[in-house]
Each structure stands twice: as C-alpha cells, then as structure tokens.
C-alpha positions as MATLAB code, in Angstrom:
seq = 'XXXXXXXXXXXXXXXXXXXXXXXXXXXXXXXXXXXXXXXXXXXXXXXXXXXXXXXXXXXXXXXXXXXXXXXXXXXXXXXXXXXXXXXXXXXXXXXXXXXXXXXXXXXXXXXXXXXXXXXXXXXXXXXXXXXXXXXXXXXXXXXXXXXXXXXXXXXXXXXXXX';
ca = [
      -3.673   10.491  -17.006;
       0.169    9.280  -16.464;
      -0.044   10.641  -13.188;
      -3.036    8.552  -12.460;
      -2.021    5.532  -13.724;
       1.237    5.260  -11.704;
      -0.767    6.488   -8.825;
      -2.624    3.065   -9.388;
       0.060    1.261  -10.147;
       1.674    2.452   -6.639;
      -1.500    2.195   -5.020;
      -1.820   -2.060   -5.803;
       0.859   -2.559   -2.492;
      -1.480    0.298   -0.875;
      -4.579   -1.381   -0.517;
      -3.140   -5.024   -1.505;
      -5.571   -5.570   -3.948;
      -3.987   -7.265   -7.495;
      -6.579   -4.379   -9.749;
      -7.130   -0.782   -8.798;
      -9.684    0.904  -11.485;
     -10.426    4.570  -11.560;
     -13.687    6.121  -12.192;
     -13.217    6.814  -15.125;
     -12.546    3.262  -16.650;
     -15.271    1.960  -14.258;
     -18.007    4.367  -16.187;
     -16.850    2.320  -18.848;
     -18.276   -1.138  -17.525;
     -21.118   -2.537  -18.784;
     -23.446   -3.195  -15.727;
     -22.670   -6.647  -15.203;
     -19.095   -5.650  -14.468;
     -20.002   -2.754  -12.747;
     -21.769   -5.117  -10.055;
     -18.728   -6.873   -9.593;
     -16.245   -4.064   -8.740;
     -16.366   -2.647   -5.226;
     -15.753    1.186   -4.254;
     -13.259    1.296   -1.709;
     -12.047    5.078   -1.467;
     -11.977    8.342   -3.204;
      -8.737    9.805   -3.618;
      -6.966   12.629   -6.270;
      -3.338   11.681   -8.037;
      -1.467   14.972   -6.804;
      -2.387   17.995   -4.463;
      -5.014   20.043   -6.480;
      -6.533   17.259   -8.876;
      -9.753   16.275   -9.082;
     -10.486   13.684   -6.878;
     -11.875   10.407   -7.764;
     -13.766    7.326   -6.906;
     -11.093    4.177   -6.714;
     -12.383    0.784   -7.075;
     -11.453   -3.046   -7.161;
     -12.407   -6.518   -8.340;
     -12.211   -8.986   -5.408;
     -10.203  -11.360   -7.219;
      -8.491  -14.290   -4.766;
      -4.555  -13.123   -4.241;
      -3.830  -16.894   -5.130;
      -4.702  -16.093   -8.512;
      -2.183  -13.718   -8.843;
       0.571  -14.405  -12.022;
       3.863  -13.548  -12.793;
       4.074  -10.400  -14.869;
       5.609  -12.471  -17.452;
       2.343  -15.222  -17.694;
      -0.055  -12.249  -17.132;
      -0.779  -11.006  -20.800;
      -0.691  -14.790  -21.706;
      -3.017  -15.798  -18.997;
      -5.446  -12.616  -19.459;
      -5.717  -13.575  -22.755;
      -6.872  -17.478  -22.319;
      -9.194  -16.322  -19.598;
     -12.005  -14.267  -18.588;
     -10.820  -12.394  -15.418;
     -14.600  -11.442  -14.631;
     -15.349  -15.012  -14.267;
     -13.047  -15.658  -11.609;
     -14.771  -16.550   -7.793;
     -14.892  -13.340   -5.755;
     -12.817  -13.154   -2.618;
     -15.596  -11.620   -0.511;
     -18.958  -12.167    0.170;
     -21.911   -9.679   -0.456;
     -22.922   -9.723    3.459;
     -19.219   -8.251    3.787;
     -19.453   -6.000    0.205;
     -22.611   -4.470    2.376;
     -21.144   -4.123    5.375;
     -17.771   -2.586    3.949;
     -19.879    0.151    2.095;
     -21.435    1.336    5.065;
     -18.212    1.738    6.431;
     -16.973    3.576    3.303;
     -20.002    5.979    3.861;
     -18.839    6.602    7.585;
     -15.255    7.482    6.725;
     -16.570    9.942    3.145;
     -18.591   11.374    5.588;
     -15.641   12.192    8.051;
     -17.319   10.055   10.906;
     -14.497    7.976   11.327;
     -15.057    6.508   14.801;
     -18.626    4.763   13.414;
     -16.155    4.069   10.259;
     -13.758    2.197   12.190;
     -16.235    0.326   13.999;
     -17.992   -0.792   10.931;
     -15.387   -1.812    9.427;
     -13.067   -3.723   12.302;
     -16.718   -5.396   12.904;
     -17.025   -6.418    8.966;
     -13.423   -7.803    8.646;
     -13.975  -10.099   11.725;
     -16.923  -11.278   10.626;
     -15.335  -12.008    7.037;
     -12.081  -13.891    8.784;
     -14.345  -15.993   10.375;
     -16.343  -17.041    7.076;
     -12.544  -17.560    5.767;
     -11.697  -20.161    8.091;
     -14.884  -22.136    6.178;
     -14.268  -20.883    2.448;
     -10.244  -21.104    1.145;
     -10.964  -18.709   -1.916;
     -12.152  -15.524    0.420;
      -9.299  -13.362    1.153;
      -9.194  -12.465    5.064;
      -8.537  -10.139    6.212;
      -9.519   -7.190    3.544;
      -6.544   -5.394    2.272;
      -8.496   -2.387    1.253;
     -10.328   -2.175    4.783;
      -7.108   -2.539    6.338;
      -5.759    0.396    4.363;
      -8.604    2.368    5.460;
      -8.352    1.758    9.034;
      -4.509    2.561    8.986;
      -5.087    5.546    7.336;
      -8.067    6.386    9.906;
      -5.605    5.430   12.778;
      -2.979    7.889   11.961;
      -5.190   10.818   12.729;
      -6.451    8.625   15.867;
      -9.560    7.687   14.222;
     -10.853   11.889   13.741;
     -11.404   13.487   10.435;
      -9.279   16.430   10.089;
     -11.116   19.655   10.079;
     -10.577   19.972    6.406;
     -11.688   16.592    5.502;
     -13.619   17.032    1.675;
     -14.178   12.737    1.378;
     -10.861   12.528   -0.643;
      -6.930   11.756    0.014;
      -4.004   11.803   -1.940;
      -2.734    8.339   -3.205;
       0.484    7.469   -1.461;
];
C-alpha cells in the first residue's frame, strides 16, 4: 500500500493531473462519483505487483491550492462539485484511445488520441475552465512515442509507474 501511494504521489507530475486514485479507492465510490472519475491507464507500483487500473477527476489546474490551504479548503468545499476540465465528447473519445493502447494497438491509439486532444484545444479556446491540452493523454502519447508508437512484444495492458 506505501508503495502505491508514493507511486501516486510521484505519478501527479506524471500525468499532470492534481488527483491520481487507484482502483482500489475508486471501488469505493458511490456511482455518482464513479461517473465523474476517468480511467486513464493501468499500471503496477514495482516490477512483479499486481497491476492496476489508475484514474482521475478532471478538476481545472486553476483550482489547484497550496498544500498549506488544501486540508482547509477540502474541508469548506465539496471537491466533486467542482466544473470538470473536459468535456464528455473528449471523455469518449479519450477512452477509445485508452482501449487502443490496453490493447497494444498503439498506432490507432496515437491517432485517437492526438485527434481527441485537438479537438479538445479547440473547444478550450471557447471555454476558460477546460484544461487543453490533456495531461494524461499527453503522458500516454510520450510513453507510446518512446517505443515509436509499437507495443513491445511483451505488452500485458500494464506499465510500471515512473
């Protein structure tokens, strides 16, 4: 569980997303929250763990507190209420592309998902609280990139967390 937890921890400046939740604590959700988090890789803490399903809540970046207001500010407001920083036509869009790379086709992956993050920085220009470009689809694609856009032989649908 420590390992996991400063996996996430690490894994914030990884996918530069403010909250990282693990399966686990996302089986916990009731279904409202559930419908607000968004899947965004599977990945295992250390070599030989379990791997597991990582999620995030789109929350704007300029929401973001010093670590010193946070517990303060968590506490006077309802986190789940906040405006989400993507749109569901991009949520969709971004799951495909999440189904492409799991599935080790990551040249229909990468298309996807450049195609989905365009189409989201252009809805940014028009809306100030979405966050463009995706953190968490850029993360995927540099990932991707580093094995020029081919699964390795060996891919299983998981990584280690950097």
């Amino acid at each position: 569980a420590t390992n996991i937890a400063m996996g996430l921890e690490s894994a914030t400046k990884q996918y530069g997303n403010l909250l990282l939740v693990s399966q686990e604590t996302y089986k916990l959700f009731s279904p409202f929250v559930r419908q607000l988090v968004r899947k965004i890789d599977c990945v295992f803490a250390t070599a030989g763990a379990d791997p597991f399903d990582l999620y995030t809540y789109d929350c704007s970046t300029s929401l973001a507190v010093h670590p010193d207001e946070a517990k303060e500010k968590a506490m006077a407001e309802h986190v789940f209420d906040y405006p989400l920083a993507i749109t569901p036509a991009f949520r969709a869009a971004f799951a495909e592309g999440l189904e492409f790379y799991l599935q080790g086709n990551w040249a229909e992956a990468k298309l996807t998902l450049e195609m989905a993050n365009e189409q989201f920085a252009v809805n940014a220009k028009k809306n100030t609280t979405l966050d463009a470009p995706d953190k968490p689809t850029l993360a995927l694609l540099k990932f991707m990139g580093a094995s020029d856009f081919k699964a390795p032989a060996d891919w299983a649908g998981s990584r280690e967390l950097e």
